[in-house]
N, C-alpha and C positions, 0 to 999 in steps of 0.2 A: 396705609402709608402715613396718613396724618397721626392715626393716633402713636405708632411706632416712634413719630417726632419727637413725643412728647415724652418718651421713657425717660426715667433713670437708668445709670448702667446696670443694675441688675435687670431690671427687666429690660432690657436690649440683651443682655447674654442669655435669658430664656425664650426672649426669641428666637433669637439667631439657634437654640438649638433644638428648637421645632422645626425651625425652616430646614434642618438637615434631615427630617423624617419626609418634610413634605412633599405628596408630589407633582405641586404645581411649580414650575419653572418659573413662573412669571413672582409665582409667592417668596420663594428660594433671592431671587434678584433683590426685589424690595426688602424684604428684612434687613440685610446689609446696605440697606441708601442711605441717601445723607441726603440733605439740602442740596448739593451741587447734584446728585445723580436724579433728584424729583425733577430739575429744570431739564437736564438732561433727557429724561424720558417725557415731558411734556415736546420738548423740540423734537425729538425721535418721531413721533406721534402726526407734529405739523405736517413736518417734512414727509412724511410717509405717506401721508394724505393728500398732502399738495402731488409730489410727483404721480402718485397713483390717477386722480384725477386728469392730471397733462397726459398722461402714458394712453391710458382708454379712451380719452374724449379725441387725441390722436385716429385712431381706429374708427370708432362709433360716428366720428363727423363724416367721415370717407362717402358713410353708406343713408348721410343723410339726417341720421338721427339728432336728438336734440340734447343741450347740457343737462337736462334733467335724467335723461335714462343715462346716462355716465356717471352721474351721482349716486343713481339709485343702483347701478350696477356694482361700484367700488364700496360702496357699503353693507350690501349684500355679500361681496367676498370677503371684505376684514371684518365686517360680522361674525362670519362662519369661521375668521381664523381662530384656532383657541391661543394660542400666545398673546395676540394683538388683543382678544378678547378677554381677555384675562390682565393686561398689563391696564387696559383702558380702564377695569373694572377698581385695582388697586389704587391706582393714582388718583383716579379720579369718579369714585363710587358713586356720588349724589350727583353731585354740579350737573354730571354728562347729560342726566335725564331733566336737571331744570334749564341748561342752557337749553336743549331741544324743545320746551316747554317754551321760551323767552322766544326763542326763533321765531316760533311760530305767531306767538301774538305780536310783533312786528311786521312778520307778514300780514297777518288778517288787520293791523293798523292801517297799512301802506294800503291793502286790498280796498278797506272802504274809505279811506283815501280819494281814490281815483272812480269810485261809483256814485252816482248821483241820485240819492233816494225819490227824489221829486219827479223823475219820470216815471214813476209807477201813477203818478196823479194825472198822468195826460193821456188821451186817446192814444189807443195803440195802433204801432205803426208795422211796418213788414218785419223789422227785426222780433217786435212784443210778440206778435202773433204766434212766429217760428216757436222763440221760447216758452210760450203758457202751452201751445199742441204738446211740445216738447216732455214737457213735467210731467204734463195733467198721463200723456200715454206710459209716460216709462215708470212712472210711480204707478202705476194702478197694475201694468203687465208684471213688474216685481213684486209688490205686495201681493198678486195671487200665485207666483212661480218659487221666489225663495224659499217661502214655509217649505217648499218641498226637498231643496235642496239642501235645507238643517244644519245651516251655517251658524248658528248660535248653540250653546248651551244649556238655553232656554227657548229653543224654538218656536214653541206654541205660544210665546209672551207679544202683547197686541205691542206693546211698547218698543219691543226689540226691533219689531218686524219693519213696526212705519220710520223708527229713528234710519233703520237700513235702507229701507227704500227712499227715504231721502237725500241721504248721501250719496244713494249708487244715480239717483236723478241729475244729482250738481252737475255743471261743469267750472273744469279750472279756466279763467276767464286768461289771468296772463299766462299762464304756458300754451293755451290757446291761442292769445294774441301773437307768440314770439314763435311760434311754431308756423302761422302765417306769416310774418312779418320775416322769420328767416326762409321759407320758401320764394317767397319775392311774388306775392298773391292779395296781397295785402290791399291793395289799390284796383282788385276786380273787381266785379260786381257781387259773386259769390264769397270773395275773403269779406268785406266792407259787410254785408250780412252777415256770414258766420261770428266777426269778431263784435257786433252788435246783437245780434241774439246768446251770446256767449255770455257778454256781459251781464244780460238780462236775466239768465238762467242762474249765473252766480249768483248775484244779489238775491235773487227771490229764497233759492235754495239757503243759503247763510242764513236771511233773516227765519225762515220756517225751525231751521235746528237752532238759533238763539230763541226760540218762543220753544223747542219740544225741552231743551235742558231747564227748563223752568219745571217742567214735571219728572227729570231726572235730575237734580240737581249735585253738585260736583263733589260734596263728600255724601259716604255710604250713608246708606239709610239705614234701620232696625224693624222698624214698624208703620203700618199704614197712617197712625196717627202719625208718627213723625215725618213721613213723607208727607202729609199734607198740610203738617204745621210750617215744615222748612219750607214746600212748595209756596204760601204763601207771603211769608218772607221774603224768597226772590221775589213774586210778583209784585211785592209793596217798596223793594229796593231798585227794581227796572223802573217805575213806573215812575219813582225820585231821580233816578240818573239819567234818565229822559228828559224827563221835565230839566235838570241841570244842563244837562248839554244842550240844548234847541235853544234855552234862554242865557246861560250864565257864562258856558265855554267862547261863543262869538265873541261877546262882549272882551271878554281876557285877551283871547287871540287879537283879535283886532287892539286891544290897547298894546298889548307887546309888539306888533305890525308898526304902530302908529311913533312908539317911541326908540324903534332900531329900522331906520329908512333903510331901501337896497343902497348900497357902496358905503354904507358906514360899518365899523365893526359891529358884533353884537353886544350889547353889556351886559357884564359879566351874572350880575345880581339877577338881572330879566331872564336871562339863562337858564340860572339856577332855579328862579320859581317854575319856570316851566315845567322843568323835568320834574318837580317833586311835585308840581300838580299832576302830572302826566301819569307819575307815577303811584297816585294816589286813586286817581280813578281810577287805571287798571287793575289794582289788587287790593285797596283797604278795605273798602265797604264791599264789593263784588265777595270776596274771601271771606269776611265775616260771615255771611248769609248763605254759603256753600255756592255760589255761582261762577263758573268759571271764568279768571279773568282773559284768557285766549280770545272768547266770545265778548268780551268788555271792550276789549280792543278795538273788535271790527264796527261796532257800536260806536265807539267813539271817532273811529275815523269816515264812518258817516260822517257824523255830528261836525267833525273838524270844520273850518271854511278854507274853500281852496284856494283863495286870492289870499296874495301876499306875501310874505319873506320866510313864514317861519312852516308853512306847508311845504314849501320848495324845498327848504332845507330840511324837514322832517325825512322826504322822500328821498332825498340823495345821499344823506350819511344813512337812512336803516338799509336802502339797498347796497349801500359798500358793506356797511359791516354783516349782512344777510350772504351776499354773497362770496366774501373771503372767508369770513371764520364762522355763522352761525350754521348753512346750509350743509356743508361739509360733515358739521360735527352731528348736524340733524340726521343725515344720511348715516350715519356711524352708529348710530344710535340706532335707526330703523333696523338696519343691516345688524344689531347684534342682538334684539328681541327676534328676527326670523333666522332663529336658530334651528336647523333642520335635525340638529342631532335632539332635538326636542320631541321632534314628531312619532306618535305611536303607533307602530304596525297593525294593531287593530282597528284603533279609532281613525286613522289620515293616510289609510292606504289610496284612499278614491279622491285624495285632493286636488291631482291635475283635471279627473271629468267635471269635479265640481267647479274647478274655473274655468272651464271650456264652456257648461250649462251657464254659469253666470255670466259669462261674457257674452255669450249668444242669446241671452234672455234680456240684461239693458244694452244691445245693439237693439235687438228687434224691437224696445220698446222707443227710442230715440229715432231709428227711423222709421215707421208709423206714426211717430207724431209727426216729423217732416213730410212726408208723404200730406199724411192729411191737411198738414200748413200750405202745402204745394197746390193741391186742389183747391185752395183758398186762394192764393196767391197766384195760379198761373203757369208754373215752373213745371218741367218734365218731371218723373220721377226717379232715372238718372241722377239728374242734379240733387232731388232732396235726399238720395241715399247717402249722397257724399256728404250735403250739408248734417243727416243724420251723426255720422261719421264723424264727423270736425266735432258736434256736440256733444260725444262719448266722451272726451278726452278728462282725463282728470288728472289731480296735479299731490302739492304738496298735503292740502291739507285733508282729505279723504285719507293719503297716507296717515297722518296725522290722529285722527278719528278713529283710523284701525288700531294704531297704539293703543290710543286712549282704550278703547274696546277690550284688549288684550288685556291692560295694566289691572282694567275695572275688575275681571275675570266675566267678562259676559262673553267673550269667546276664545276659543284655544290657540294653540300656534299653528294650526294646522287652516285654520278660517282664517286667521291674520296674515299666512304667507299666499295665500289666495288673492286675498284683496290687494297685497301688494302687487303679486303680479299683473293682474286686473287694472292697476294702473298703468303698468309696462308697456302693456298688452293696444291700450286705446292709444297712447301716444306712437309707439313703434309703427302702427301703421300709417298713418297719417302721412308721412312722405309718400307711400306709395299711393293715396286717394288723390295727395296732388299733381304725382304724375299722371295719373289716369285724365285727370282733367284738364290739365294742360295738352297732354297728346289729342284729347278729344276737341279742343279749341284750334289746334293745329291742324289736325285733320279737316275741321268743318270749318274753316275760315278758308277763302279763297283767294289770301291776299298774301300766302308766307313768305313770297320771294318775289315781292312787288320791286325791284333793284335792277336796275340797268346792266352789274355785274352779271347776273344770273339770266337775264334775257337773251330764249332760245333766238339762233340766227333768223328761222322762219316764220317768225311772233310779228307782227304788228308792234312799232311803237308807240305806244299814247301818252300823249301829254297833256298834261292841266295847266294852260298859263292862263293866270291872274292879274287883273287889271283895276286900278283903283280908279281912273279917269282920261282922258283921251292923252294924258303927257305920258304917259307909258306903253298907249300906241306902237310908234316906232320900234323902241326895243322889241316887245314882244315882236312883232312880226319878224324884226331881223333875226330872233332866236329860232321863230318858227320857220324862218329861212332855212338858215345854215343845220336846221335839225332836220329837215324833209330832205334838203338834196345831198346834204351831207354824208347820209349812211347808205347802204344798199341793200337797203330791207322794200321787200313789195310796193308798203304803201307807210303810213303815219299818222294817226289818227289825234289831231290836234283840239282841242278842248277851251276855247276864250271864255272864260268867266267874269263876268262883270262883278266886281263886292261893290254893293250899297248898305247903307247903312240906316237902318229903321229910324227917322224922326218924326217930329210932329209933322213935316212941315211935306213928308212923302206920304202918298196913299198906299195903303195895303189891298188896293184894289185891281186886278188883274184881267187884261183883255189879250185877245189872238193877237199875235204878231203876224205881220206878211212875210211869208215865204221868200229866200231867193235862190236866185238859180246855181249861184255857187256856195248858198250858205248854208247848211241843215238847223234848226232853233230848235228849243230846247222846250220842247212839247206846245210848241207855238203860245207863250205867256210872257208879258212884260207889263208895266206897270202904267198906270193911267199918268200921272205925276208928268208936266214936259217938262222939264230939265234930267227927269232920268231918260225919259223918251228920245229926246234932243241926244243928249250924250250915248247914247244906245247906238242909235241912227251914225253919228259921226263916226265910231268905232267901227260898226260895221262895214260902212263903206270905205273907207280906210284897209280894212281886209280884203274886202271884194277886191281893191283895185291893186293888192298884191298879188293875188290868187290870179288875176286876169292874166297877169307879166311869167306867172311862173308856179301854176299849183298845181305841175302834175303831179300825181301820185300822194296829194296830200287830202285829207277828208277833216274837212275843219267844221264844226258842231259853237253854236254860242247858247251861253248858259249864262246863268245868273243865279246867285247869292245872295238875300237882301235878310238881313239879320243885327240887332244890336251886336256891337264888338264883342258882348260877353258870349255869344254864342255862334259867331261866325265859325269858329272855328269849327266847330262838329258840322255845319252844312257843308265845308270842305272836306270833312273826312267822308261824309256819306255820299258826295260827288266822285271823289276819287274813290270809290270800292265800288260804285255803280260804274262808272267806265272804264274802271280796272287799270287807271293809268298805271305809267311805271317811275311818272314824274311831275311833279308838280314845284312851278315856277310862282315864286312870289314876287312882289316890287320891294324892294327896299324902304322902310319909315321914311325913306328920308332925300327929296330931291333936289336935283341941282339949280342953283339958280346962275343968270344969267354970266357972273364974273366967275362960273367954275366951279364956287365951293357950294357945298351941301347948304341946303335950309334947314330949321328947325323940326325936329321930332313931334310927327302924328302919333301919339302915344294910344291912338284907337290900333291903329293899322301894326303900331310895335306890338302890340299886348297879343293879337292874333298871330303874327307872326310867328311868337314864342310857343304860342298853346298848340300851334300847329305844330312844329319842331318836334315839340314834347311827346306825341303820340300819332303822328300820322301814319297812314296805311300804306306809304310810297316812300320814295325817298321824295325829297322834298330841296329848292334851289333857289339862295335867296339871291336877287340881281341885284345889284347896283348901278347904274344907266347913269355914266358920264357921255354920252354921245355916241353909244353904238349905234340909237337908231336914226342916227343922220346920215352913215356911211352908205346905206340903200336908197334914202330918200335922194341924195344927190351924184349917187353913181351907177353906171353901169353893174351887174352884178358879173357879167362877164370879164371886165378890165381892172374892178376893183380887187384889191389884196386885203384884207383884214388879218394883222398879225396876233394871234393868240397865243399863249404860253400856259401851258398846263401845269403847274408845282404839286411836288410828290416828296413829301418826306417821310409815309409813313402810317397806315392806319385803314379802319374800313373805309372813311367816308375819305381818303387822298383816292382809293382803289376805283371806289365810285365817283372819280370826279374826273379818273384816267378811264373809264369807262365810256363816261360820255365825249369826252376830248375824241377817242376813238371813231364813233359813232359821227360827229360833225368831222374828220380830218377827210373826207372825202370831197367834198365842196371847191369846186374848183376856185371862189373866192376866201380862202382859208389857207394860211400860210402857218403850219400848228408845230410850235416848238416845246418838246416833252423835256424841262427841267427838275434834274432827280438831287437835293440834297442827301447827301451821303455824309455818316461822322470820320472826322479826321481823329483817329484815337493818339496821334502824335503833333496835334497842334500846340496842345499846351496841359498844365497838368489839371488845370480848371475843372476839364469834360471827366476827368477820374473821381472828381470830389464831386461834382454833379451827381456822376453815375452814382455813388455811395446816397443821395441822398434819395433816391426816385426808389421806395419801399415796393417794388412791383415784383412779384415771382419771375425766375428764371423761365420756369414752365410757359409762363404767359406770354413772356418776351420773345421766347424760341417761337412760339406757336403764329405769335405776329408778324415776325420777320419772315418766316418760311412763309406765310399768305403775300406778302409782301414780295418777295423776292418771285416766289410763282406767278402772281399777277404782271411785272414787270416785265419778267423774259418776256412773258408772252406777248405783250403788250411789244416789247422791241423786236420779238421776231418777225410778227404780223405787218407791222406798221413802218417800225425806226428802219430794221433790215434790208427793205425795198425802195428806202430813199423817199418814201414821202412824209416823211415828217422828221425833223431838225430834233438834236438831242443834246444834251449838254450835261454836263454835270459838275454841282458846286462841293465841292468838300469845305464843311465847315468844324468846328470844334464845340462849339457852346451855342446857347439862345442870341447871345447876343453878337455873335459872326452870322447868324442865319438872317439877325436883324438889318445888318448892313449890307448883305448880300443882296437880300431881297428890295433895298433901297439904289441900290446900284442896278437894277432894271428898270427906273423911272426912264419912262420916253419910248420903249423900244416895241412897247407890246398896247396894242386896243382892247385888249380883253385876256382876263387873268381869270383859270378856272383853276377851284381848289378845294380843295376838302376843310369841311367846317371845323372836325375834332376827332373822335375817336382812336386819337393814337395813346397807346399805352407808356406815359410820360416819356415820351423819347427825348432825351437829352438834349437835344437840335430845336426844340420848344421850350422847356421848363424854365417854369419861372411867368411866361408868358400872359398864363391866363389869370397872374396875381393885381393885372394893372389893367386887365383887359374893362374901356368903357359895353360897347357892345357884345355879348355872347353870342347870338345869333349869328355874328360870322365868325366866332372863334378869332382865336391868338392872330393867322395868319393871314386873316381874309380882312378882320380892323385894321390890320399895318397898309393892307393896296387899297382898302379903301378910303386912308386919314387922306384927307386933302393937302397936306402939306409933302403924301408923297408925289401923286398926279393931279391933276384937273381934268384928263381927257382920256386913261383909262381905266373901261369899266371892268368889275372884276362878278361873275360867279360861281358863289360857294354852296356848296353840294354836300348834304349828309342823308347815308344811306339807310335806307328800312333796314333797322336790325333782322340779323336771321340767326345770331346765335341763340336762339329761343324764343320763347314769348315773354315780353314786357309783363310787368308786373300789373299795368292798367290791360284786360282784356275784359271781353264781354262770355258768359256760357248761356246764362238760366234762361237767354232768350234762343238758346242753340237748340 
């Protein structure tokens, strides 16, 4: 196509009448272009790629799979096409195979980028461990199995064999990473290993094959002399570009860091030396000496320093441009050297057994090495199959490596479409290892549907309430009131926990408690220290002498928590999965002082709070105690009326907060009024440009409301239907009608229970949680608790133990 440009018209009309003999279609086309029809088929090309891509990853995301086998899949088929293969070929002959070549050393820039050489220099930890079993098994179980299966051309070469077993060792650290990180595993105990011995395996493996191409060096050889002339060479040109980078590259980076601060532009000159230093390392000296600059790259972005302005920005413009135009075109390029019409019916008839043998030969060697990391470490051998598993996975640049292999001629097309599939092969599974593991975390956790929604009628209720010091007292009891005689379940199994907080000034010293005769203690231990003694004692008798007036059918247990803030929270989780609560009540940061309004932020007591929220094994219910627990202290519970109001607009944790309203409407001191905002689609046109803005699927919304709407009937047929319980309903239009609504209830109600958040931006919110000071009570539960709405009612907000899955934070390896 280029050189056609350059014709004279004669030789353009001797083209043009070859091109009428020839029988390539795509050749036929070109002869006759012009300058307008080159642009023209470079945009043909884009476009055909970009759609292809949207079209498959469509499909392939359905069933789980990741962007990388959609790429590899779309390139594999316009590989295979001959038109596309053939017009890609014209236009653009060379470039195709060096842009793929540029791609790559970008990625392996970015790749040691983000690895950190220096920890090969510290004592190894559970991740190092996993990765050196890892290597040390599956290089040694290929290097004695491949020879057999004579995937090279030169099979019997020592050189061939250990560069293969090297490769087939690596793993791809980020398609590893995003493969966890898109499953939502990321934050277990098992992903947090996996994506740390991943790491580890990449780095080691990269730096091994940048030390083996020093004895295969990147242009051909002739002779053993010149193989060890050139081989020297590199080793005397690494050993300088080493020594460059560790001392001369910081120095640079840091002064271009130092003279373009963040928030100023770049200048334009500092720019420019960058790139052409950049660009000088990668390929001037590297190229000279036959070295390939691919591996210069990943070398250097070791070397880089990660602090500062021009790291950040390195990683963010190569991965835009990696992933819009270089990966695509990489993939195109893979996809049109495994061309199967290539393949020789005698020599590549047995190509699928040989990747079935290769596949099953580095599995077996990856887990054996897990396995035996396992017997080291602890872990069932379940769990290290899987982590074997996660550590098969390989990525772009193995694919990469097999080109290279191909292009070299050390192997055919027949051992290069192997190894690609080989990479297909370790990624595709991988959704299913994390299903496995997650169903097997669900099965052996006995806490999946710790939710008040989900509690069978003839279950025992158990409660966790928390207590920070005797002023939260009252509340608690009046909770543990209206929750024992409120419902008409058996019995109720109440749980008071003391949080204390580890100082100097406490002993970690522990003696028997005395037993009482209404109280069961919590393996009879409390603390020598008399001020926690003292306040122990106060609390308890404070219970006792509730329990005296009215504790049938209740079984109340006191426990204690005594932990720095940084880790209170995990002795709550492991409190609540020992007693299998189905709720646990927290105090509020934040208490009332005498004139009404809130005191200052205990930001020990906030910071737990939230850690709890974040992953507890219950639902979980934060109070705020403007004087509920006065209403018992000074009345009758017989004569007294405590008016509550339930708010329901929408969501798990509204469902779980009309659960428990439920559960207390029994109490013949509870006078419980269930109000339902509901949207007015004809208030104004407002709620229609709302609705346009809240990006949530249709799917998601149907699936909410219909939860929504089933939870309510029932809830009004049970309850509203037989007249004891009050029902109202607000129709509003926008956040800011729900805002006023919900302020035009000041005065009427003692106690507001409500759902923290989980609604799927319902219009009747949005907007809300952009001003919200506290999260912990969410949009709706900050408005009844601002003191400038009430002074005197208290409000509990309620969010429920997910059950649409398991969280992304779960434990196995100790499963």
């Amino acid at each position: 196509m280029n050189e056609y440009r350059t014709m004279n018209a004669t030789e353009r009309a001797m083209a043009r009448a070859r091109a009428k003999n020839s029988t390539n279609p795509a050749e036929r086309v070109c002869a006759y272009a012009t300058g307008s029809t080159f642009a023209a088929a470079s945009f043909f090309i884009g476009f055909f790629l970009f759609m292809s891509f949207k079209l498959v990853h469509m499909v392939l995301h359905r069933i789980g799979q990741p962007r990388l086998i959609t790429e590899l899949t779309v390139g594999l088929i316009i590989g295979n096409m001959d038109f596309m293969t053939q017009l890609l070929q014209l236009v653009i002959p060379q470039l195709f195979s060096s842009l793929a070549e540029f791609g790559m050393s970008c990625y392996l820039l970015v790749l040691g980028l983000e690895m950190d050489p220096s920890i090969l220099l510290k004592r190894p930890n559970r991740e190092a461990i996993v990765a050196y079993t890892g290597i040390l098994s599956t290089f040694i179980v290929t290097s004695a199995i491949t020879p057999l299966i004579r995937l090279g051309k030169d099979q019997n070469s020592v050189g061939f064999i250990i560069s293969l077993s090297v490769t087939l060792t690596g793993t791809s650290s980020p398609v590893l990473t995003r493969l966890i990180t898109d499953l939502k595993i990321s934050r277990s105990d098992i992903g947090r290993l996996v994506i740390g011995a991943g790491l580890h395996t990449d780095m080691i493996t990269m730096l091994l094959i940048s030390i083996s191409l020093v004895f295969h060096p990147y242009s051909t050889k002739k002779d053993e002399h010149t193989k060890l002339q050139e081989g020297l060479q590199v080793v005397i040109m690494l050993i300088f570009l080493i020594i460059l980078l560790s001392t001369v590259l910081p120095v640079f980076v840091n002064w271009i860091n130092d003279r373009n601060p963040i928030g100023k532009p770049m200048i334009g000159s500092d720019l420019v030396i960058f790139v052409a230093v950049m660009m000088m390392l990668c390929n001037t000296g590297p190229t000279i000496v036959g070295y390939s600059p691919t591996m210069t790259s990943f070398l250097i972005g070791l070397s880089f320093p990660r602090k500062g302005r021009l790291s950040k920005m390195l990683v963010g413009k190569i991965n835009q441009l990696m992933s819009y135009i270089l990966f695509p075109l990489f993939f195109c390029w893979v996809g049109a050297l495994a061309n199967f019409s290539d393949l020789k019916s005698d020599t590549d008839k047995y190509i699928w057994i040989k990747l079935f043998f290769l596949y099953v030969v580095v599995t077996i060697g990856k887990v054996v090495g897990a396995i035996l990391s396992g017997m080291l470490l602890g872990f069932h051998w379940h769990v290290a199959i899987a982590i074997g598993l996660f550590l098969n996975v390989k990525g772009h640049f193995h694919i990469f490596v097999a080109a290279y292999a191909l292009q070299a001629g050390l192997v055919n097309t027949g051992t290069y479409i192997v190894l690609v599939f080989l990479a297909i092969m370790t990624i595709a599974l991988i959704p299913l290892v994390v299903k496995f593991i997650i169903e097997r975390a669900r099965k052996r956790s006995p806490y999946r549907r710790m939710a008040l929604q989900w509690l069978e009628p003839s279950s025992d209720l158990r409660m966790l309430l928390c207590i920070h010091g005797p002023q939260n007292v009252p509340a608690m009891i009046n909770i543990m009131e209206v929750s024992s005689r409120g419902n008409k379940r058996p019995r109720i199994g109440v749980y008071v926990t003391d949080m204390i907080e580890i100082n100097d000034c406490n002993s970690t010293i522990f003696v028997p408690d005395q037993q009482d005769d209404h109280i069961l203690d919590d393996g009879a231990t409390t603390m020598v220290d008399e001020s926690v003694v003292n306040m122990r004692e106060q609390i308890t008798n404070a219970i006792v002498s509730c329990l005296e007036k009215s504790g049938e059918g209740m079984n109340v247990q006191r426990l204690l928590v005594i932990s720095t803030f940084a880790n209170m929270h995990q002795d709550l989780y492991n409190l609540a999965e020992a007693v299998q609560a189905s709720l646990l009540i927290l105090p509020f940061h934040r208490n009332q002082r005498k004139d009404g309004r809130m005191d200052g932020s205990h930001h020990g007591f906030r910071h737990v709070n939230r850690k709890v929220l974040r992953q507890a094994p219950c639902s979980v219910g934060i109070l705020v105690d403007r004087g509920i627990g006065r209403i018992i202290n000074k009345s009758n519970t017989s004569t007294v009326t405590l008016h509550v109001a339930v708010v329901f607009i929408g969501g798990k944790d509204d469902r779980e907060a009309l659960a428990y309203a439920s559960h207390i409407a029994h109490h013949p001191a509870i006078n419980l009024t269930a109000i339902r905002f509901l949207q007015d689609n004809y208030a104004d046109k407002a709620s229609s440009k709302a609705k346009r803005k809240t990006r949530v699927t249709n799917a998601m919304q149907e699936q909410e409301t219909k939860l929504d709407d089933e939870c309510f009937t029932e809830f009004y047929e049970k309850k509203v239907g037989h007249g004891k319980i009050e029902y109202l309903e607000k129709h509003v239009g926008n956040a800011k009608e729900t805002v006023s609504t919900l302020k035009a209830l000041e005065g009427q109600y003692a106690l507001f229970i409500v759902g923290r958040a989980g609604r799927v931006n319902s219009i009747l919110t949005a907007g809300m949680s952009d001003w919200e000071e506290c999260p912990d009570l969410g949009p709706i539960g900050e408005i009844l608790a601002d003191s400038d709405f009430s002074l005197t009612a208290s409000v509990l907000v309620i969010q429920q133990h997910s059950l649409d899955g398991l969280e992304s934070e779960f434990t196995i390896m100790s499963i």
